[in-house]
N, C-alpha and C positions, 0 to 999 in steps of 0.2 A: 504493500500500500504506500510507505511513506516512498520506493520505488519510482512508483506510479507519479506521486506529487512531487516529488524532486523532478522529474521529467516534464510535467505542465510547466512548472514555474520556468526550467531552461527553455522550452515553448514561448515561452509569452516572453519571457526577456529577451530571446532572440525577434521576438516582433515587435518589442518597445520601440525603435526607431516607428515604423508608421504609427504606432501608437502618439509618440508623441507629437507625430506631425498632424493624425486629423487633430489632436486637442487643442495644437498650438501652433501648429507653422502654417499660417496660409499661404499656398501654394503660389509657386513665384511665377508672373506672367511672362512672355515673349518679349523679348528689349525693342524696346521701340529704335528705331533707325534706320538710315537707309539704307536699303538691302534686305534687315531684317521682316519685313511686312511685306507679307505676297501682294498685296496689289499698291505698293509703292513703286509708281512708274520708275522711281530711282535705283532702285534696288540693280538692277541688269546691272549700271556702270559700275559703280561703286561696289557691290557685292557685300561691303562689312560694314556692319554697325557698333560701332565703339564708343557711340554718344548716345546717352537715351534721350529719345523726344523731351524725354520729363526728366528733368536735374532733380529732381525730388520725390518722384514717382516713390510706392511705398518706402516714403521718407531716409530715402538712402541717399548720401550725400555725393555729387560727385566726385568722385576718382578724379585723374586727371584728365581735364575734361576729358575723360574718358565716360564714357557710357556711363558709367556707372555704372561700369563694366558696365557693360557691356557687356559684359558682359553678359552677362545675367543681368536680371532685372537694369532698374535703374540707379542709383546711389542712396542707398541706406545711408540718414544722414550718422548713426553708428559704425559704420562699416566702411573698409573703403573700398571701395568695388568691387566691383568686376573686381573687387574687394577681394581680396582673396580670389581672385577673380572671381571672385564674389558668388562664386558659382552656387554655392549651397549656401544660406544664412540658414544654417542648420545646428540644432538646439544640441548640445553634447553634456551631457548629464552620467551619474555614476549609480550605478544600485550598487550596495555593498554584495561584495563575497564572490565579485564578478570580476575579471579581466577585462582587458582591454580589448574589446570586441568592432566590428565593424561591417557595415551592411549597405546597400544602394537602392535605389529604388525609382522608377523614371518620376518626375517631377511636369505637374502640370503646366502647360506655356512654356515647357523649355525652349528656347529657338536654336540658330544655327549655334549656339555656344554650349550644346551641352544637352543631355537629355536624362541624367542622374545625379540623385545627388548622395556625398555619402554624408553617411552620419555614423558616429563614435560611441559607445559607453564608456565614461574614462574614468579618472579619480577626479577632473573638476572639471568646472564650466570653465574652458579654458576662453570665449572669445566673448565677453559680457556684451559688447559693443553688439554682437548680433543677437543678445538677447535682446537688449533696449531697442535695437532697429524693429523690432518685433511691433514696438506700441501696445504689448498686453499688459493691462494691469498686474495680474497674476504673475507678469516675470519681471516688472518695473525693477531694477535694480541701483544700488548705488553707482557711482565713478567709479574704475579701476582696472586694471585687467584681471586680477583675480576678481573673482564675486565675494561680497561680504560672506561674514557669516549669516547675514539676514537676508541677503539674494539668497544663498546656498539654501537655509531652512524654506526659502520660498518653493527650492523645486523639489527639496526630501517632501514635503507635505504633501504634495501632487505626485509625487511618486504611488502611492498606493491607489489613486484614482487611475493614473497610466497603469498600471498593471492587468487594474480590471477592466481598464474599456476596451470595446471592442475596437475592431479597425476599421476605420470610417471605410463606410458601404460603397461609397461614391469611390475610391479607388479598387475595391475588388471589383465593383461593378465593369470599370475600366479595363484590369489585369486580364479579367477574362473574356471581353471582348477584344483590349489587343491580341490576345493568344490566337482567335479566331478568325484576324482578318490580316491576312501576312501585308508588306510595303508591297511586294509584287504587281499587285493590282490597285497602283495607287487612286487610281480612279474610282472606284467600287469601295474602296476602304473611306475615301475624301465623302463619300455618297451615306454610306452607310454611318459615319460618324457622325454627322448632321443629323442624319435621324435619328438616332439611341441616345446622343447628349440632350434631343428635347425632351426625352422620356424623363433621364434623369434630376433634371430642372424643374418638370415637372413632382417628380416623387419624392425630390428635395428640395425641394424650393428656397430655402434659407442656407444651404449648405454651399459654401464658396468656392469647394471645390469642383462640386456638379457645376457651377457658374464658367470655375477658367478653363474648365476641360469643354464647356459649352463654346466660349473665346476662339477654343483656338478650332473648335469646329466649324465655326461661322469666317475664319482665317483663312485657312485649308481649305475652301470652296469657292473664296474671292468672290463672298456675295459682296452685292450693293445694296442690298435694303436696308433701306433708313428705318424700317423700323423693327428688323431684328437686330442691329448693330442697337440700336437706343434701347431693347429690350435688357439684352446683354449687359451693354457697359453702365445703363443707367441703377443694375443691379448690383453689379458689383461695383459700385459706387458708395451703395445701401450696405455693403455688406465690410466693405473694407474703412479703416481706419480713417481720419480727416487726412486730407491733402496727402494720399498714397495712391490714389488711385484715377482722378480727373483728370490730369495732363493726362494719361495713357490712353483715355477713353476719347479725350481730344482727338489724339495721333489718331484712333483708329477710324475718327468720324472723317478725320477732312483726308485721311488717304483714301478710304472711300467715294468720298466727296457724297457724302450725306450730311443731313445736319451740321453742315456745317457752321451755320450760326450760332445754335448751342454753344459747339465745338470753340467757338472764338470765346463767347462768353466766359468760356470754364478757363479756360486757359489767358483771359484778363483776372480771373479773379486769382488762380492759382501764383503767377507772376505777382501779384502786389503782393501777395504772403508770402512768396520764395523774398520780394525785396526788403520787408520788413524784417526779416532772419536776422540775427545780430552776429556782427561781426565776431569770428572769435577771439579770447586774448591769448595773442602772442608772448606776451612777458616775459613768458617760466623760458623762453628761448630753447627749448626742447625740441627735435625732432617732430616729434609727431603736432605741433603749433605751429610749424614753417609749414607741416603737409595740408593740416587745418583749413590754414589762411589762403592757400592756392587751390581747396577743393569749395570752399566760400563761395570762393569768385568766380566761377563757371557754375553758378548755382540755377540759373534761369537759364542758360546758352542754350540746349533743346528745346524747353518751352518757346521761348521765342521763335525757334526757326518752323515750327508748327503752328505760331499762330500766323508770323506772316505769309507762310502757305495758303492758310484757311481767307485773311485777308485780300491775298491774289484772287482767288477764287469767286470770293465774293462782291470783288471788283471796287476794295478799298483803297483805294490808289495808293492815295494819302498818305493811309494809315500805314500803309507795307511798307511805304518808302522810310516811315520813321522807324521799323519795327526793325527794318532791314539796316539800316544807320546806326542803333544802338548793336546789333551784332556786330557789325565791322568795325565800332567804338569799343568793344571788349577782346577781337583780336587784336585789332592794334594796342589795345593797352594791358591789361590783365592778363592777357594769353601772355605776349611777350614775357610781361614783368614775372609771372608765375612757371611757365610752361621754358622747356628747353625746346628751342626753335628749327631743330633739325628738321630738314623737312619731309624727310621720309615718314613723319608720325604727324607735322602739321598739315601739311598737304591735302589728305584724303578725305578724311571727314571734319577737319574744322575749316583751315582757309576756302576747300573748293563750296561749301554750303553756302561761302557768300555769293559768290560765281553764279551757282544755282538758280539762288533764289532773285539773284537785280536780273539774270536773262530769262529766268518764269516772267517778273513784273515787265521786264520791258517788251516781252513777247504780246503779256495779255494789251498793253498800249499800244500794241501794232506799233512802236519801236525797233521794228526785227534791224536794223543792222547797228543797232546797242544790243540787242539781245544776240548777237553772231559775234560781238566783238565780246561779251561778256564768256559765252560758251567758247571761244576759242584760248582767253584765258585760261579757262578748265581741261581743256583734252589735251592741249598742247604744251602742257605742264606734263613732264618727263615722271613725275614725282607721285601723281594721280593713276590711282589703280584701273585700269578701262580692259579688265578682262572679259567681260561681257558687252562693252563698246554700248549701252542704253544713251545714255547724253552724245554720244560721237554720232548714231545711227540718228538722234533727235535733230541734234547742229545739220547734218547731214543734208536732212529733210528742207529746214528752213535755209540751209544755201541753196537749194533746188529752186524752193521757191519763190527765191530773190530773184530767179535770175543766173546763177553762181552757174560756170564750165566744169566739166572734171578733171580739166588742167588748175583750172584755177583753187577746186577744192584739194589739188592733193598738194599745190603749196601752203594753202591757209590750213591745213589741218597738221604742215610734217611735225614731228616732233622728233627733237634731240634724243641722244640714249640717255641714261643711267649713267653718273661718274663711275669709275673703275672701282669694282668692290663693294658697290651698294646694294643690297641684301633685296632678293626681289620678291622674299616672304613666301606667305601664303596663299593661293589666289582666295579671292573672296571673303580674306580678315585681314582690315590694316594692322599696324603697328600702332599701339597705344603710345601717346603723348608720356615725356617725364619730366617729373615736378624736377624743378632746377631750384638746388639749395647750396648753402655754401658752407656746410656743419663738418668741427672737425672733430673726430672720434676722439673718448677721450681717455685717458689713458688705462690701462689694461692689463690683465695677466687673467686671463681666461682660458679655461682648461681644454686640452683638446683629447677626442677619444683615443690619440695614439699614445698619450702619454707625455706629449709637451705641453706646451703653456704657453696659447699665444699673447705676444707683446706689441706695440704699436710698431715696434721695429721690422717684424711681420709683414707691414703694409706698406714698408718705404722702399722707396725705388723698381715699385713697380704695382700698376693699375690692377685694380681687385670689382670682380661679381660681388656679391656677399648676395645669399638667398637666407630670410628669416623663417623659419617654420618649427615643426615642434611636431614628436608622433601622435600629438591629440587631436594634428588638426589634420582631420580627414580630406579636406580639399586642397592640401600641400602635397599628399600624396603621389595623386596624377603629376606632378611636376617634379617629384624628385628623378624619376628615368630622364626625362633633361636637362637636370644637371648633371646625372652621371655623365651623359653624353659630350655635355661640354667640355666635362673634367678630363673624359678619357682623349681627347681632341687636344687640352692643352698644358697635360700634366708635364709633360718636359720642357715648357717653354719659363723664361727667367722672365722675362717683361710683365706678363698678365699669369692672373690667377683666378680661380672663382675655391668660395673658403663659403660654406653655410654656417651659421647659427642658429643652434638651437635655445628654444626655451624649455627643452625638457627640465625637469628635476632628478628624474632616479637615471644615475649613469648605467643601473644595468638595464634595465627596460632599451633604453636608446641603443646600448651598444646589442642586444637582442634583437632589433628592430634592424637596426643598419646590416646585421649579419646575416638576418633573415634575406634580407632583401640583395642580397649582394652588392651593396653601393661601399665603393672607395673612396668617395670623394673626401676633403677634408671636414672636420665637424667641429666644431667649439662648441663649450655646452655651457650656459649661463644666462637663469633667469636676470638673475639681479642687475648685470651687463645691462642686456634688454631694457629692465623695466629705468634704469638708469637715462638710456637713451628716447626711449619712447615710454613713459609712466603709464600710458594707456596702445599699448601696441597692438597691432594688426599685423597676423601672421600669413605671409605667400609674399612678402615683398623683396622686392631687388634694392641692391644700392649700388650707385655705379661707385666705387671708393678712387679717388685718383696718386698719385706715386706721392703724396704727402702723407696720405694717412685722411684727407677728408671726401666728406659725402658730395657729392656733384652735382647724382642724380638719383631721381630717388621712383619706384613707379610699385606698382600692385599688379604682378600679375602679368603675362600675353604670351600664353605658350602654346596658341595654334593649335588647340587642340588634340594636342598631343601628337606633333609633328616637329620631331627635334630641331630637323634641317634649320627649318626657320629660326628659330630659338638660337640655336648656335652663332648661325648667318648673325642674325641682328647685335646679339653679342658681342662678337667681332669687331663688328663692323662698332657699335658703341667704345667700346674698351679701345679701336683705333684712333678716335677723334674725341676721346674725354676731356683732353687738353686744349683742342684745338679752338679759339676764343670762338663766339660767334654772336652776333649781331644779337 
């Protein structure tokens, strides 16, 4: 008997991750951006979305201007994106008498960044920041990166309710219809999912999860109806937290082009709320208050480019032209001042969005040779991803219609190569933007798992990777095979290094982990280091470290889903030009 009940409870602890996810994780939407939304005309050129429509989108805070993450979701204003590449803002909790376990599970709205997430049982809440990005009462936590002791008793208390509830139905409901309907026949699967998500909407009607899994069924079909899009998003609107969810539902009205007047409205209102946001204080001059203060500032750059969309559309001259003005008044100020201006990562989805959207406005003014001079700055940018040619095949069009020879388009379209050595990535995921800081490390004798002890001396005379992670955090995982990759690439070389820290605690657990796993790479292991540098850290990040010993560059996350090549490439190619001054 007692047998039997040891074996239920290994059951059900093994299903606590979705357990804790229908009680508390609402399920993360599709990133807004373009490329990522099927019937965004934009999508073909660009192919990557690295910026969310919504800089605030369930209140995650921009990355650099990066999606918020982009990845995933949008910027958790706890988290930093694409946070970790933000991939899972997933709850990691400890039941006693248990190891350190781990599980995946596909995640509703995932988009091109990902379609699982993992989740941990550990000894702590290692990433509080994505507890608080949460907005649940029930996980409201103090500052810090460990959790209080009074966070901590918040989720032992809920532990016993996690145990006994069941698994929200709205996901098995799902598991065994994906089982059911293979990608093979994506058309019939795109058909049948529209129908069985209204069912579930129906039979749960306040369940959020029946809602996103509903999202992305009305996504997946590239409808237009204005009034199952307002069905949708006006529910999960009702369903999700304040200002988490309106920009998103914006993006999805005016790429539609339904409702799009709604659409403008919610996204004037969500704007004066993103600008009322208070500055953060930089003071404490800490790492993570330099990263802060540059994800602040890209806090509205998606909002905005989705409203003056919606304002083209609606044929508000005026108003696009101001909306469009303040965008090009935040790259030229705040981008620069925050962001490192390489243009392999400026390029794609931030400078060309302006391009975009003055030759959409100048188009709709019957302006077309402002709108060909605005679109030839875009294609003809060496720097601009155009592996699906949407915007090229658009310009295209409107030279035709000018008028324009095919002598004369293939001078106005030629474009320059690629300098020598510049990383030509992934197709269809640019290169995330990196916060440019000027922080110098500071002094050190932090342990390493081979048995020395590194020192700042360590870091001089020659440029350093550093990747911060820790074996609790489940979505570091996926990215340790590319750092092995890197390491195995440039472990004989005296110039560059790449050297990870961890935030582990127990040196045998980690050294277990890294041997389990076959990685060589180098390891330093020290909270205190960490919490030194960053009092409240976020773990998946990079720091570019240059031949003094300081921080350069600093980013969250962009490893192409788990496609080394690129990884490496960009790395390189970083670590060759750390030094190199620039504008």
């Amino acid at each position: 008997m007692g047998g039997a009940k040891s074996q239920a409870r290994i059951k059900t602890l093994r299903r606590l991750p979705r357990l804790v996810r229908s009680k508390l994780d609402p399920p993360a939407p599709a990133l807004p951006g373009a490329g990522d939304h099927p019937l965004d005309h934009g999508c073909s050129d660009s192919g990557a979305a690295q910026i969310p429509m919504d800089a605030n989108a369930f209140n995650l805070r921009p990355p650099p201007p990066v999606m918020a993450q982009a990845r995933n979701e949008t910027q958790l204003q706890g988290c930093h994106n694409a946070a970790f590449d933000c991939p899972d803002y997933d709850l990691v909790i400890r039941v006693r008498g248990h190891g350190l376990e781990g599980s995946k599970m596909p995640r509703p709205g995932a988009g091109r960044l990902g379609g699982f997430r993992h989740r941990i049982l550990s000894e702590k809440i290692e990433n509080c920041r994505e507890i608080r990005a949460l907005r649940r009462p029930d996980l409201e936590l103090v500052p810090g990166h460990n959790c209080s002791m009074h966070g901590w008793l918040r989720i032992v208390l809920l532990a016993p309710a996690l145990l006994s509830a069941q698994v929200d139905p709205v996901f098995e409901a799902y598991d065994a219809w994906n089982r059911q309907h293979p990608m093979s026949d994506f058309q019939a699967r795109t058909q049948s999912f529209l129908e069985v998500s209204a069912d579930w909407v129906a039979k749960w009607p306040d369940n959020r999860s029946a809602w996103m899994w509903r999202r992305d069924a009305v996504l997946q079909s590239m409808s237009h109806s204005a009034e199952l899009w307002k069905q949708v998003d006006e529910k999960l609107i009702a369903l999700s937290p304040p200002h988490t969810f309106a920009s998103l539902a914006a993006y999805d009205w005016v790429t539609a082009k339904v409702n799009v007047k709604d659409a403008e409205a919610l996204l004037v209102s969500e704007i004066a709320w993103q600008d009322a946001q208070p500055k953060p204080d930089t003071t404490s001059g800490t790492l993570d208050r330099l990263i802060d203060e540059a994800n602040w500032s890209s806090r509205s750059f998606g909002s905005l480019q989705t409203l003056a969309s919606a304002q083209i559309q609606l044929k508000e001259f005026k108003e696009a032209r101001a909306t469009i003005a303040r965008i090009q008044t935040w790259l030229e100020g705040d981008f620069v001042r925050y962001y490192d201006q390489d243009p392999l990562e400026t390029v794609p989805d931030y400078q060309s969005k302006f391009y975009i959207l003055s030759a959409e406005l100048a188009q709709a003014e019957r302006r077309n040779v402002d709108a060909l001079a605005f679109y030839r700055s875009l294609i003809t940018n060496p720097w601009y991803r155009r592996e699906y040619g949407g915007y090229v095949q658009q310009t295209l069009a409107l030279w035709t219609q000018t008028g324009g020879t095919e002598d004369g388009w293939n001078e106005f379209s030629k474009v320059e190569p690629l300098p020598p050595g510049a990383p030509a990535g992934n197709p269809g995921i640019s290169f995330l933007p990196w916060v440019k800081v000027d922080y110098k490390l500071p002094e050190m004798e932090v342990p390493g798992m081979d048995s020395r002890t590194w020192t700042l001396k360590d870091f001089e005379g020659r440029k350093t990777l550093v990747y911060l992670w820790s074996t609790l955090c489940g979505s570091c995982w996926q990215h340790l095979p590319d750092i092995q990759a890197l390491y195995d690439r440039i472990k004989d070389r005296r110039d560059i290094q790449i050297v990870t820290l961890s935030a582990d605690e127990d040196p045998a657990k980690l050294a277990a982990f890294v041997k389990e796993k076959g990685y060589t790479f180098p390891v330093m292991m020290s909270k205190p280091y960490t919490e030194k540098i960053l009092p409240k850290f976020m773990l998946g990040q990079q720091w570019m470290v240059d031949s003094t010993g300081s921080i350069r560059l600093q980013r969250t996350s962009n490893f192409f889903g788990g496609r080394p090549q690129a990884f490496i490439d960009e790395s390189l190619y970083k670590l060759a030009t750390l030094e190199t001054p620039r504008p």
